[in-house]
Structures are given as structure tokens and as C-alpha cells.
C-alpha positions in Angstrom: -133.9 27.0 52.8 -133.5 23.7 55.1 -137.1 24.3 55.7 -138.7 25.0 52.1 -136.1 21.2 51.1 -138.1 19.8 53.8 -141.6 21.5 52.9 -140.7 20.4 49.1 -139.7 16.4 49.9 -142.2 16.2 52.5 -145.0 17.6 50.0 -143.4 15.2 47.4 -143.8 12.1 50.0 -147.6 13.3 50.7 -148.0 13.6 46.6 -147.2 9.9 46.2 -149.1 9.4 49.1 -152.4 11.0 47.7 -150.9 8.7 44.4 -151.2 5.6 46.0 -154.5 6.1 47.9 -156.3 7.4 44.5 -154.9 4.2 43.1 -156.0 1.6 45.5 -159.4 4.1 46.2 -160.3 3.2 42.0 -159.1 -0.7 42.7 -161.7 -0.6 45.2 -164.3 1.7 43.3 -163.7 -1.7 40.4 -164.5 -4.2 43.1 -167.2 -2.6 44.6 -168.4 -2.2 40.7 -167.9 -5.9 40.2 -169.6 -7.3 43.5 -172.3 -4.7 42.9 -173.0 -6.9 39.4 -172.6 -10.0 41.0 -175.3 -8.6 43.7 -177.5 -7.9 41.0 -177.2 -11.2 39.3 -177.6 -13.3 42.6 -180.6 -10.5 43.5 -182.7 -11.9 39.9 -181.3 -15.6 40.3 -183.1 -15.4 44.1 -186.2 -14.0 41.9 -186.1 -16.4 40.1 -185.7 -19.3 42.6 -188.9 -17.7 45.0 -191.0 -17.7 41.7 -190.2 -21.4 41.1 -191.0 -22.3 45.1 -193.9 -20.6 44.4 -195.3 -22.4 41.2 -194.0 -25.7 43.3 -196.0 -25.1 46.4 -199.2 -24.3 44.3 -198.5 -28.0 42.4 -197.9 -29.5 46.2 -200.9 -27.8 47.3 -203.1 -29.1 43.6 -201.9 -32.5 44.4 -202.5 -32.8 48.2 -205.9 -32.0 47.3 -206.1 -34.8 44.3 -204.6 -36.9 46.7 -207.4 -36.5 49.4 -210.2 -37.0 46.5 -208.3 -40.3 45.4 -208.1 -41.7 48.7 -211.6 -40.7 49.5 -212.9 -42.7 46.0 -210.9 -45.6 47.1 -212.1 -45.5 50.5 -215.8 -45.5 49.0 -214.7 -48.6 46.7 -213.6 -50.6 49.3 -216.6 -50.1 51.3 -219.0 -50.9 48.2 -216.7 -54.0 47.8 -217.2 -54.9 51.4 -220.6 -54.4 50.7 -221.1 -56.5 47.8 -219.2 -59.1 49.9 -222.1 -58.6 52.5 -224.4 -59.4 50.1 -223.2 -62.0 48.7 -222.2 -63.5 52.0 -226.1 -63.4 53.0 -227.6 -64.7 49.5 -225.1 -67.3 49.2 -225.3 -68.3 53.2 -221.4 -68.8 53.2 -218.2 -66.6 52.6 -217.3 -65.4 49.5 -213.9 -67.0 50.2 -215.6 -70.1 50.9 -217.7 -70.7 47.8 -214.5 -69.8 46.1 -212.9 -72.8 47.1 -216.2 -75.1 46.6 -215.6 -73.8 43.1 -211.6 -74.2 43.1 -212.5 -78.0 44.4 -215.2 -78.4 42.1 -213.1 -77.6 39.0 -210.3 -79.7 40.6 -212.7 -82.5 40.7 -213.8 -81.9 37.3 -210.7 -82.0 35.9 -209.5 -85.0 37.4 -212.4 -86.9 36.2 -211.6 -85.9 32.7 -208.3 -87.4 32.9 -209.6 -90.4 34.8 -212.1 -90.4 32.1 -209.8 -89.8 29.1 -206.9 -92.5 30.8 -209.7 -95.2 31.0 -210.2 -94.6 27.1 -206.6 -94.6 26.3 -206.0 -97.3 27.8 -209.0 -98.8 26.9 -207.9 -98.5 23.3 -204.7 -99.9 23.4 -205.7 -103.4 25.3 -208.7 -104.8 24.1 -210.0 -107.2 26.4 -209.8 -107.2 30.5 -207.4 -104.9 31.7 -204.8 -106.0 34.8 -204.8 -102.5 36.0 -207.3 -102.2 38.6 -209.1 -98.7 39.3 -207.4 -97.7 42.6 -203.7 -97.8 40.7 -205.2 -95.4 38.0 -207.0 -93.0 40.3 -203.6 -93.1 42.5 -201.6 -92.1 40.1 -204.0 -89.7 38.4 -204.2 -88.0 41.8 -200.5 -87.9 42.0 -199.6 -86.5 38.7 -202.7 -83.8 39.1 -201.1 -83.0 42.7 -198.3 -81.6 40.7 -200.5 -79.4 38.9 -202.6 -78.3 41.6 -201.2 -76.0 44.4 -203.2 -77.0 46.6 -202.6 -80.1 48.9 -204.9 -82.9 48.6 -205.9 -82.9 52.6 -207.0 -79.4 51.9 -208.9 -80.3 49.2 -211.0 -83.3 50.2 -211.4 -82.0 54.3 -214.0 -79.0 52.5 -215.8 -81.6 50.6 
């Protein structure tokens, strides 16, 4: 009898037992449901994000390649420029830099004169007779006044004429 009390609460004890395992065994069995999903969803999002490096390497790839044929058309425009320099350079027996500046100095000049030119009428007009103001103090100060026009400095100017 003692034994069959034991048998019956010890087959009790392994009842709940079995219970408790089935229990936490279908907690599990949901998790490993759940995680399974979330593999899924990460598995297409990782699809997804390989298809994308994909499309992103073909652009790099397309642009590495414009790249080169841009630099290479530039590279050829600079050397036609240096060319036409060249040329230039040999018809013109100076630098293209420097007949710039005989320009720059020529239009400087020219423009000087015509204020020269237009002060002596002014002031022409509004003495008649002899005027007191002798040339030097009007060239002075048209060359001072057109200094702050023009950049560059007058010892620049007149040591290229």
C-alpha cells in the first residue's frame, strides 16, 4: 500500500513534470516560430540590400568609365589650347600673355587720353581765354584718379612700354 501511495504521488510529481516541460517545450516551439519569421524577413531585407550593391557597383563602374572619357577630352583640350598658344606664340613672335598686356596697356593708354582729352574740353569750356592750369597738373591728376580705376600699378604699366 505504502508503495502503490508512493508509485501514485511520485507518478503525480512526474505528471506535472511532463506538464511543465510540454508547456515551456510550446513556449519554445512560439519563439522558434517567431525568430524563424524574423529570419525570413532579415533573409529578403539582405536580398534586397545585395541587389541594391549590385545596381550601385554597375553605376560606380558606368561612371568610372565616363570619368576616364572626360578626363581624357580635357586632357586633349588642354593640349589643343597649348597648341593654339604655340601658334600664336610663333605668329605673334611674343607670349600670349605678353601681347595681352600690350593690349591691357594700350587700352589703358587709350582711355586715359580720352579723359585727358575730354578734361581739356571741359575745362576748355568753362574758361575762355588762357588757362593757369598748366598740362603736367592735369595729366597728374588724370593719372592719379585713373590709378584708382586701374589695378594695375603705374610702374608696371609704363616699364612694358
Amino acid at each position: 500500500m505504502i508503495l502503490e501511495i508512493l508509485l501514485v504521488d511520485r507518478e503525480k510529481k512526474l505528471e506535472k513534470r511532463v506538464k511543465t516541460i510540454e508547456a515551456d517545450n510550446s513556449s519554445l516551439l512560439q519563439r522558434v516560430e517567431s525568430d524563424q519569421v524574423e529570419i525570413d524577413i532579415l533573409k529578403v531585407r539582405i536580398t534586397e540590400l545585395e541587389e541594391e550593391k549590385a545596381r550601385r557597383d554597375e553605376q560606380n563602374k558606368y561612371f568610372k568609365l565616363k570619368n576616364k572619357e572626360l578626363e581624357a577630352a580635357n586632357a586633349r583640350k588642354e593640349h589643343e589650347i597649348y597648341m593654339m598658344n604655340k601658334v600664336l606664340e610663333i605668329l605673334l613672335g611674343k607670349s600670349v600673355e605678353q601681347r595681352f598686356e600690350e593690349i591691357e596697356v594700350e587700352e589703358v593708354r587709350a582711355r586715359r587720353q580720352t579723359e585727358i582729352d575730354a578734361e581739356m574740353k571741359n575745362k576748355g569750356k568753362g574758361i575762355e581765354g588762357v588757362s593757369d592750369v598748366s598740362e603736367r597738373e592735369i595729366v597728374t591728376s588724370t593719372v592719379s584718379e585713373s590709378l584708382v580705376q586701374n589695378p594695375h600699378p603705374i610702374s608696371a604699366v609704363s616699364g612694358r612700354c
